[in-house]
C-alpha positions in Angstrom: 0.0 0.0 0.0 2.5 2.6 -1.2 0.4 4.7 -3.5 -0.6 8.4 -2.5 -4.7 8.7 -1.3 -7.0 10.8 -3.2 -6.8 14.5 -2.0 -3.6 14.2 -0.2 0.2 13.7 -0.8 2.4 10.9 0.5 3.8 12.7 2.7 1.0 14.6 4.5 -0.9 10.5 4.2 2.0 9.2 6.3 1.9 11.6 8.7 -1.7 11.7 9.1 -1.3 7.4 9.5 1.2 8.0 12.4 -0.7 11.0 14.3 -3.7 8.7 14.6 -1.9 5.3 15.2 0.0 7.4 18.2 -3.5 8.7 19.2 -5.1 5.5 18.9 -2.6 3.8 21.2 -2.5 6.2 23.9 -6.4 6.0 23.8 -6.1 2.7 24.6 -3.4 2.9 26.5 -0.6 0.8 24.7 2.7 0.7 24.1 4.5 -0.7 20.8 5.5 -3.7 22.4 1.9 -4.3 23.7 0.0 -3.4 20.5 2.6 -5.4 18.2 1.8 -8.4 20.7 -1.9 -8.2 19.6 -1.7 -7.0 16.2 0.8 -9.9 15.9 3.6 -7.8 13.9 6.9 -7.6 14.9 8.0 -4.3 16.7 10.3 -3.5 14.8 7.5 -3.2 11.8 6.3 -0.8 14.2 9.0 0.8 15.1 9.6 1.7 11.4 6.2 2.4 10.4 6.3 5.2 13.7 9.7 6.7 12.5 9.6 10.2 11.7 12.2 9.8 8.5 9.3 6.9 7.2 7.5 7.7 3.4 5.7 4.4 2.9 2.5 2.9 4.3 2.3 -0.3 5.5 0.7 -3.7 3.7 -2.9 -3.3 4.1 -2.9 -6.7 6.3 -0.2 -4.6 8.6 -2.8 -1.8 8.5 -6.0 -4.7 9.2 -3.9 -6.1 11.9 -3.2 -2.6 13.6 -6.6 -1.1 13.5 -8.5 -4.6 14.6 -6.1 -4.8 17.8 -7.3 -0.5 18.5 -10.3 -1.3 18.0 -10.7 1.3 15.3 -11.1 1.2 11.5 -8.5 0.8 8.4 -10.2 3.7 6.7 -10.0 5.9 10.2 -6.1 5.2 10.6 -5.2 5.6 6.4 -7.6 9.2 6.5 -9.8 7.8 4.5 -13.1 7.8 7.4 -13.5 10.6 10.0 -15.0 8.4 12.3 -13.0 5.5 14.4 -15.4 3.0 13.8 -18.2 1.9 11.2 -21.4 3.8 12.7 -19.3 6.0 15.2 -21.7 8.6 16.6 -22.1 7.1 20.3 -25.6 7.2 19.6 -25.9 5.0 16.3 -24.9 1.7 18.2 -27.1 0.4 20.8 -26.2 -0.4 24.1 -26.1 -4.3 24.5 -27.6 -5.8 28.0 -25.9 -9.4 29.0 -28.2 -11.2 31.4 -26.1 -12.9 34.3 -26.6 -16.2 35.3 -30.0 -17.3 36.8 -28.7 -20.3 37.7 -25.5 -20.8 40.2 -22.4 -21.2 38.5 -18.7 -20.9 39.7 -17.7 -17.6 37.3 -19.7 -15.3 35.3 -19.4 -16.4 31.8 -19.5 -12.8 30.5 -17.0 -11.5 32.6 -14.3 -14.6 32.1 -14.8 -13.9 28.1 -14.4 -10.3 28.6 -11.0 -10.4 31.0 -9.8 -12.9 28.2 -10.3 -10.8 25.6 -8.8 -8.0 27.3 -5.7 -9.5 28.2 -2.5 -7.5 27.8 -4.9 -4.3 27.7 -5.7 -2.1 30.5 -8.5 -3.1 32.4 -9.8 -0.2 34.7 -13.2 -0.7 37.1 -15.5 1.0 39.9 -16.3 -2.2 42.1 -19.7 -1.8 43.7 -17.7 -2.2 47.1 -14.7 -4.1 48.1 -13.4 -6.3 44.7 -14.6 -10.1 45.5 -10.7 -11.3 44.4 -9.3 -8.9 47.7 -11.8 -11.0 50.0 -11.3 -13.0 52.8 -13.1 -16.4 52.8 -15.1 -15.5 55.7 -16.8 -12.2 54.3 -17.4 -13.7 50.9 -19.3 -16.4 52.8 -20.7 -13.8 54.7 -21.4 -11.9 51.7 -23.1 -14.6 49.5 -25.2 -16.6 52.6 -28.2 -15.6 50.9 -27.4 -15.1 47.7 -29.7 -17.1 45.0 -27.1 -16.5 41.9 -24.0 -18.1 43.6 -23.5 -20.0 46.2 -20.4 -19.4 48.7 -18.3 -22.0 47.5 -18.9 -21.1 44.0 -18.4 -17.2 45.2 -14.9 -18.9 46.7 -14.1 -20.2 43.6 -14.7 -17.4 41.5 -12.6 -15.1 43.3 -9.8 -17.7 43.4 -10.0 -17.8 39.9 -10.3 -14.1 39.2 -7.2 -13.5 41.6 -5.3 -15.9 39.6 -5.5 -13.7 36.3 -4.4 -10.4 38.7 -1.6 -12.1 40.0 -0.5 -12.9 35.7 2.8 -10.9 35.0 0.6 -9.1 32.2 -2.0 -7.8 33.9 -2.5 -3.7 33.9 -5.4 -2.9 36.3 -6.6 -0.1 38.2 -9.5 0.1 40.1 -11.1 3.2 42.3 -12.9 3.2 45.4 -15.6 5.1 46.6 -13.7 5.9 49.9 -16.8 6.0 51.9 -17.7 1.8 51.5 -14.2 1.7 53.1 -15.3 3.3 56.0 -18.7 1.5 56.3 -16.8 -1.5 56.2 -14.8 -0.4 58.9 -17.5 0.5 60.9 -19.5 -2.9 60.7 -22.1 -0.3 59.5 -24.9 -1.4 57.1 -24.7 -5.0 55.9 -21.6 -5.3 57.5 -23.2 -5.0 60.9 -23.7 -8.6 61.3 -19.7 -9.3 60.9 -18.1 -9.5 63.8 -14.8 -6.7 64.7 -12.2 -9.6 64.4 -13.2 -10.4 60.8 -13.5 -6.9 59.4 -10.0 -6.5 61.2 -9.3 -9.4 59.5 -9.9 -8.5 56.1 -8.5 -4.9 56.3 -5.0 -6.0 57.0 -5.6 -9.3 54.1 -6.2 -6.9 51.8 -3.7 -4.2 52.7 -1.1 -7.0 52.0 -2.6 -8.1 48.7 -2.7 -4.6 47.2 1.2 -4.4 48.7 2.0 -7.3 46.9 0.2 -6.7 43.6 1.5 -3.3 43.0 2.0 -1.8 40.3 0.6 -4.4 38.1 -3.0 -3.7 40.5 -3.3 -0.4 41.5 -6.8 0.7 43.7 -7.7 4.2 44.5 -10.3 5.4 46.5 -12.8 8.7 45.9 -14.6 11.0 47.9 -18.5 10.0 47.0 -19.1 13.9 48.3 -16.8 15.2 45.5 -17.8 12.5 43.0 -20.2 9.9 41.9 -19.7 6.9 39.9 -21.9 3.4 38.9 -19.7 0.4 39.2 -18.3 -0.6 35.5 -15.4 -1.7 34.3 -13.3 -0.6 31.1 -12.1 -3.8 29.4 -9.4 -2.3 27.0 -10.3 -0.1 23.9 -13.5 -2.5 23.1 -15.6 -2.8 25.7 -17.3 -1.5 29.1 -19.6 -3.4 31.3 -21.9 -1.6 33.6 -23.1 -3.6 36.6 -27.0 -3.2 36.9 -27.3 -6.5 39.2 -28.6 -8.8 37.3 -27.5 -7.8 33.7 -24.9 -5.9 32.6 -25.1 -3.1 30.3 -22.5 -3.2 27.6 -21.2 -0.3 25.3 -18.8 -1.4 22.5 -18.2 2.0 20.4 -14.9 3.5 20.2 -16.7 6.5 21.7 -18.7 5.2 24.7 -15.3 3.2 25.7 -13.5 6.5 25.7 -16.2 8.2 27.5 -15.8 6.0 30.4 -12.2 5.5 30.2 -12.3 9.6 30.6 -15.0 8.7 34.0 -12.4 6.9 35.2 -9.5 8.9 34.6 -11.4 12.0 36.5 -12.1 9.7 39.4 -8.7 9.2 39.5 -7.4 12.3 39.1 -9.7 13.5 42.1 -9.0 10.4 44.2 -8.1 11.3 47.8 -6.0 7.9 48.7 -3.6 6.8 46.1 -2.7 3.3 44.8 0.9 3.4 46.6 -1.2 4.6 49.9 -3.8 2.2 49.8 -2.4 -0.5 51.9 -1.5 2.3 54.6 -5.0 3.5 55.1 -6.4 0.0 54.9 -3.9 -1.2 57.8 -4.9 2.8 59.5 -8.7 1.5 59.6 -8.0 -1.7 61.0 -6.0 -0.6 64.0 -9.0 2.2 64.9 -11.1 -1.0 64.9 -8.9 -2.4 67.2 -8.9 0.6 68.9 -12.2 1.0 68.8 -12.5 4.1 67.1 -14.4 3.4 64.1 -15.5 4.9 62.4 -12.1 6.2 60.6 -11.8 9.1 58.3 -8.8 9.9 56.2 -6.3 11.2 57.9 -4.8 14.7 56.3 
């Protein structure tokens, strides 16, 4: 694919190829080695195809390969489409709704497929409360006593498994907090009232040592739900975000609607008032005022 596109010289095509492949890569928050790892092209194809001394487009396979792995179009990346994707106005694709599970099983079919299919990408998420994979045995059975969708075992199970694809050297996840479920937690407040000091204690220092462990590859944040408000969803990549509405989730899939959430996120976290590398501090700060007895604990300034 060497041939100067209609209304354009070679030059000004190239450079209009690279500004967008750049762009499309920091949208979705890749680096070279990453993307060429999906797109299944050597780096240094990609390397050359990003140098700034380069005249030539690439194969248009190169160019499938590329914008299949971005999650955008051939057209889009070549200059040839103004929009990312095929039907691009956030409003011309309808939202998708995936039904969970009625019946128990050990993992959410939806969300296995999705983690697959983001692996190697970014995957970013607003957990409802505290993520099921950073819980103690005791609380998910706690948790999930009366729960008709999954049984404790099968809750067990499920956050085994899930913790299993965090702990893979690959994995790029951050998650944020609403700071204030923290607290309630803390407090035994709510539906925690039922749990008993010893096991909340429990599972704030469990957790404070699994997010010490995990990072950088998991990073968690917490937000101030007085400053901001968020639904819990999770960004899986440049494709795909899920938004948890109990029993079904709703999915958006355009290149638009994925950015629009990633840029949620990225404003939660940008106002976040504990970071990732002071998260297993304040966890370990709330357990010893339960041990203290001093619940509930704010953050300290």
């Amino acid at each position: 694919m060497n041939s100067q596109l209609p209304g354009r010289s070679k030059v000004e095509t190239v450079e209009l190829f690279q500004q967008r492949l750049i762009g499309a890569m920091e949208d979705a928050r890749l680096s070279r080695s990453a993307l060429s790892g999906h797109a299944g092209i050597d780096r240094s194809t990609l390397t050359q195809l990003l140098a700034s001394d380069t005249v030539r487009l690439p194969r248009a396979d190169t160019v499938v390969a590329l914008a299949r792995a971005l999650g955008v179009t051939s057209d889009w990346l070549l200059g040839l489409a103004t929009e990312e994707r095929a039907g691009g106005n956030m409003l011309d694709a309808s939202p998708e709704v995936a039904l969970r599970p009625r019946t128990p099983t050990p993992a959410d079919e939806h969300l296995t497929r999705w983690h697959r299919e983001a692996m190697g990408y970014k995957i970013r998420f607003v957990p409802s409360g505290l993520p099921d994979f950073a819980k103690t045995e005791k609380v998910l059975q706690y948790e999930y006593r009366q729960e008709i969708s999954k049984t404790t075992d099968q809750a067990i199970a499920a956050s085994h498994s899930t913790l299993e694809t965090v702990r893979l050297p690959e994995t790029d996840m951050e998650a944020c907090i609403e700071r204030q479920q923290l607290e309630i937690f803390a407090a035994g407040a709510g539906i925690w009232s039922n749990l008993s000091d010893v096991e909340r204690i429990t599972q704030l220092r469990y957790m404070a040592k699994l997010l010490d462990d995990l990072y950088p590859g998991l990073r968690v944040y917490a937000y101030d739900s007085h400053a901001k408000y968020s639904a819990p969803f999770t960004v899986f990549g440049p494709h795909r975000v899920a938004l948890f509405l109990g029993p079904m989730y709703l999915v958006l899939s355009t290149t638009d609607q994925v950015r629009m959430m990633a840029r949620h996120f990225d404003e939660l976290i940008r106002s976040a008032v504990i970071y990732a590398h002071d998260m297993p501090r304040y966890l370990i700060h709330l357990a010893e005022c339960v041990e203290g007895g001093n619940s509930p604990c704010q953050v300290r300034e």
